[in-house]
C-alpha positions as CSV (number, residue, x, y, z in Angstrom):
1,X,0.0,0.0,0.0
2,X,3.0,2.2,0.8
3,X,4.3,1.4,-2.4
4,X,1.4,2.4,-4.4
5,X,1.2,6.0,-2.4
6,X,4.8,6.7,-3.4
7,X,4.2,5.7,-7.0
8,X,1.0,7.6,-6.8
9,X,2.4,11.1,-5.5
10,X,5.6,10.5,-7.7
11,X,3.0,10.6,-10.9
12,X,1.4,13.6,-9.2
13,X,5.0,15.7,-9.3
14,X,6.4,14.1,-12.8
15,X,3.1,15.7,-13.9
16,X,3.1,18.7,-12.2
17,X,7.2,18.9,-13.5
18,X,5.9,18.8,-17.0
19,X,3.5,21.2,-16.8
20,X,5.7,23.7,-15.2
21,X,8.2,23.1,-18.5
22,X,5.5,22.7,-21.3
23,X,5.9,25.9,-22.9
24,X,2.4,26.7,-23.3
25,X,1.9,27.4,-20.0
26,X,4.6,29.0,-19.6
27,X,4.2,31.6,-22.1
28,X,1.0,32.6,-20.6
29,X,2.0,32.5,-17.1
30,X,0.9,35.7,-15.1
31,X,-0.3,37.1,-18.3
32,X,-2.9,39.7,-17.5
33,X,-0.4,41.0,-15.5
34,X,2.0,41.2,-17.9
35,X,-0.3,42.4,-20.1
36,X,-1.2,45.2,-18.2
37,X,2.6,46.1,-17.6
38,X,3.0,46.8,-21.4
39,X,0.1,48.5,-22.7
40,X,0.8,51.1,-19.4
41,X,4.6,51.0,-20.7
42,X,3.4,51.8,-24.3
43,X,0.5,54.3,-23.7
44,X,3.9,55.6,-21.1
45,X,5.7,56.1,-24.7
46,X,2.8,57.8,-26.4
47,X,2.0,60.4,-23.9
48,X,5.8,61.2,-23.9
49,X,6.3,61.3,-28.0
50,X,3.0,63.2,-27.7
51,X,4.1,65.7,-24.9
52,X,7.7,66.6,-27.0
53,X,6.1,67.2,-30.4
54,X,3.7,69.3,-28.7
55,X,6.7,71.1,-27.1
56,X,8.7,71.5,-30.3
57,X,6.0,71.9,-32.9
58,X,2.7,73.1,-31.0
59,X,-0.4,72.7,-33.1
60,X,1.4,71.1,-35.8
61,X,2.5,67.9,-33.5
62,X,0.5,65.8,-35.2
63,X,2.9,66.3,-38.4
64,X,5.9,65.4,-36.8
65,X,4.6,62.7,-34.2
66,X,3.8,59.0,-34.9
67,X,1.9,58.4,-31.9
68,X,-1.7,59.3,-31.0
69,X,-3.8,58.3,-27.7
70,X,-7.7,58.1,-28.0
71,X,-10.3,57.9,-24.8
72,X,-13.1,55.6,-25.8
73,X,-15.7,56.4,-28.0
74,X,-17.9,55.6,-25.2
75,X,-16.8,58.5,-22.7
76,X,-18.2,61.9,-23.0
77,X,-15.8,64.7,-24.4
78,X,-15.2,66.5,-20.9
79,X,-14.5,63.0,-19.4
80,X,-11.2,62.3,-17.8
81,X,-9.7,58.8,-19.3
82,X,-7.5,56.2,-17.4
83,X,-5.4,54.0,-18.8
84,X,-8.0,51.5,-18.5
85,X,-10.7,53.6,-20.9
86,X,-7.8,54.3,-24.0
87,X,-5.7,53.1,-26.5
88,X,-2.2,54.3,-27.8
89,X,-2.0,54.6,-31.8
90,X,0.9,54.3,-34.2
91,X,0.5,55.9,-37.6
92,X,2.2,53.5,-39.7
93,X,0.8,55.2,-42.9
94,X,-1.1,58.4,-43.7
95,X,-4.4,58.3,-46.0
96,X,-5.5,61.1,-48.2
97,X,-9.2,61.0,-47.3
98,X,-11.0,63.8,-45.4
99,X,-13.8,62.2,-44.0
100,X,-14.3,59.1,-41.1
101,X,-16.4,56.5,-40.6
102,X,-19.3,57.1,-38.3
103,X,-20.5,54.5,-35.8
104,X,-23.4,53.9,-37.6
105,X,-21.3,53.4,-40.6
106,X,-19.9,50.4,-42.5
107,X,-16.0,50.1,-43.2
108,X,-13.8,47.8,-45.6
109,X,-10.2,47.0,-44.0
110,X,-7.3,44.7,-43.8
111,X,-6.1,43.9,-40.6
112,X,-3.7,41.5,-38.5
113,X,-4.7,40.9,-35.0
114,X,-2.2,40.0,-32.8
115,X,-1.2,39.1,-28.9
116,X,1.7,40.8,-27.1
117,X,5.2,39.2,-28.3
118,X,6.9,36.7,-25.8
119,X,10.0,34.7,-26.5
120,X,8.4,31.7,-27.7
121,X,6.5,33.9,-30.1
122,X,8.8,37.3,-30.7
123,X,6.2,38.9,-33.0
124,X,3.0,38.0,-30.9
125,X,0.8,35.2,-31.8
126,X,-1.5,36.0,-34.6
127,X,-5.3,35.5,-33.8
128,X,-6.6,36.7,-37.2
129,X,-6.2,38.5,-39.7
130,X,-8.2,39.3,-43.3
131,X,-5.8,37.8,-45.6
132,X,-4.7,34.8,-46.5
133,X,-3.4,32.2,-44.1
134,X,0.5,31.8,-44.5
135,X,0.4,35.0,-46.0
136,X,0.6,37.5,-42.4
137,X,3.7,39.4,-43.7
138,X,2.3,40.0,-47.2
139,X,-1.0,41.4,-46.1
140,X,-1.0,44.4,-47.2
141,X,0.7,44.0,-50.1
142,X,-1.7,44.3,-53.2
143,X,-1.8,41.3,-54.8
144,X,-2.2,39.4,-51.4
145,X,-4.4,41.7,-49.4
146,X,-8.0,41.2,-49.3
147,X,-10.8,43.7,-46.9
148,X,-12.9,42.3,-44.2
149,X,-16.4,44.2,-44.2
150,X,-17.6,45.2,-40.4
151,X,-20.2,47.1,-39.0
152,X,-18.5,50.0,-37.1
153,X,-20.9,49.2,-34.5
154,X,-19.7,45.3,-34.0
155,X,-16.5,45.6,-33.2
156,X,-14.3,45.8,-29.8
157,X,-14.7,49.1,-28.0
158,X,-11.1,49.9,-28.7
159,X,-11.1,49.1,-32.6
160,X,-14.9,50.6,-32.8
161,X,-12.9,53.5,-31.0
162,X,-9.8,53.8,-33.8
163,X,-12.1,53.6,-36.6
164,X,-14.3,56.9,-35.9
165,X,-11.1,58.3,-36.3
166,X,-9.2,57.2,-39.6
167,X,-9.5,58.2,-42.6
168,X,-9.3,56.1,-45.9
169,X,-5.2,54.9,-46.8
170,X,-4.6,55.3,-42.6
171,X,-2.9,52.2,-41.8
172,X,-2.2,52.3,-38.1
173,X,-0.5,50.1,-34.7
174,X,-3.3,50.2,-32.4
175,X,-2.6,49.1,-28.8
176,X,-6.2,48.1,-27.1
177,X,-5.9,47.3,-23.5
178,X,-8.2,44.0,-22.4
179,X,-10.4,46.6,-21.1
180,X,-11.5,48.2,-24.6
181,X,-11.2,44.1,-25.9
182,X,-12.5,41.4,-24.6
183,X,-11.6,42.0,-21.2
184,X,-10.6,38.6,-19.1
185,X,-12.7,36.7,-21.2
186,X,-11.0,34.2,-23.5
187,X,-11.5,33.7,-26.8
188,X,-10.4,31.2,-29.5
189,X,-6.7,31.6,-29.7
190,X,-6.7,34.7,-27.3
191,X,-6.1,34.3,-23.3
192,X,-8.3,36.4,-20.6
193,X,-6.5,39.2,-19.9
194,X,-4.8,40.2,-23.2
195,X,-4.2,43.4,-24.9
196,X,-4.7,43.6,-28.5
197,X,-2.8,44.7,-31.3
198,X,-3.7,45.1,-34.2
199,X,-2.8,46.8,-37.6
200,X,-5.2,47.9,-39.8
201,X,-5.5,50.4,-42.9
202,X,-9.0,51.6,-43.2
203,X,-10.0,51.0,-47.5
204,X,-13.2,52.4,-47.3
205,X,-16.4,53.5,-45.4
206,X,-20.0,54.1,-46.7
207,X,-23.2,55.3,-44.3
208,X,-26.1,53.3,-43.2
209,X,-28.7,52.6,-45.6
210,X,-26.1,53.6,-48.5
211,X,-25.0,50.8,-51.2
212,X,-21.3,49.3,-50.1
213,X,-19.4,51.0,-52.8
């Protein structure tokens, strides 16, 4: 009987050994907290990159700054935000249209979703995307590229938020905390807790009742 306890409680710690090691858990260990740390530590870098353009530049920061922080849609425009209720912006590329998408509208974009970078994955897990699978690095690329149709309405808070504000050619980095995503609810392929990142270049917008041009 002795025996069989010591054999049982070995199989108990070989197991609990392996899952310490298997590298799925691992890579997920303490993630919301983690998750938290770098969205604080990027909006950190936006305000500052913000705050020195303004400096040097005044009004005309936005010309000779990449970054841009937006409070949710949701809040009203006298509300104070938290890090909790925004999301930090990189302008990877700068449309020529004038107007924006309204929430009521309907938008045409290419995107590439994907999880905060850890060593097992150093360019962050992709969750989705529009293109083609196999194709991540080529998906904005013309002849790979294909638009996803949304309802502005439909999305995440956060991406809901960064489209009322893009106009058509923007490609940009946004940074969504899980508080303007999906919060710590998992999803397929994305863990409770987990800020998004996505990059997206808005192709096209048309309003409610209007025929998707």
């Amino acid at each position: 009987m002795k025996q069989l306890l010591f054999l049982l409680l070995a199989a108990v710690g070989l197991l609990s050994a392996c899952s310490e090691d298997d590298n799925t858990v691992s890579e997920y260990a303490n993630w919301p907290a983690r998750n938290i740390t770098a969205f604080r530590d990027t909006l950190a870098q936006a305000n500052a990159a913000i705050a020195a353009a303004r400096a040097t530049h005044g009004d005309a920061w936005t010309d000779h700054c990449e970054w841009r922080t937006l409070g949710s849609y949701t809040n009203l425009p006298t509300a104070k935000t938290s890090w909790r209720d925004s999301i930090a912006v990189r302008v990877l590329k700068t449309g020529t249209g004038s107007g924006t998408p309204l929430y009521t509208d309907s938008v045409r974009v290419i995107y590439v979703g994907r999880l905060l970078p850890t060593p097992q994955t150093p360019k962050g897990y992709v969750f989705d995307q529009s293109g083609l699978a196999g194709n991540v690095d080529e998906a904005f690329r013309p002849e790979y590229g294909q638009t996803a149709r949304f309802a502005v309405s439909n999305l995440v808070e956060g991406f809901t938020t960064a489209l009322q504000q893009m106009h058509i050619g923007d490609r940009w980095r946004l940074f969504l905390p899980a508080d303007m995503a999906y919060g710590s609810a998992s999803r397929t392929g994305i863990p409770g807790g987990s800020m998004l990142i996505f990059d997206v270049e808005l192709r096209n917008y048309w309003r409610s009742g209007t025929t998707a041009p």
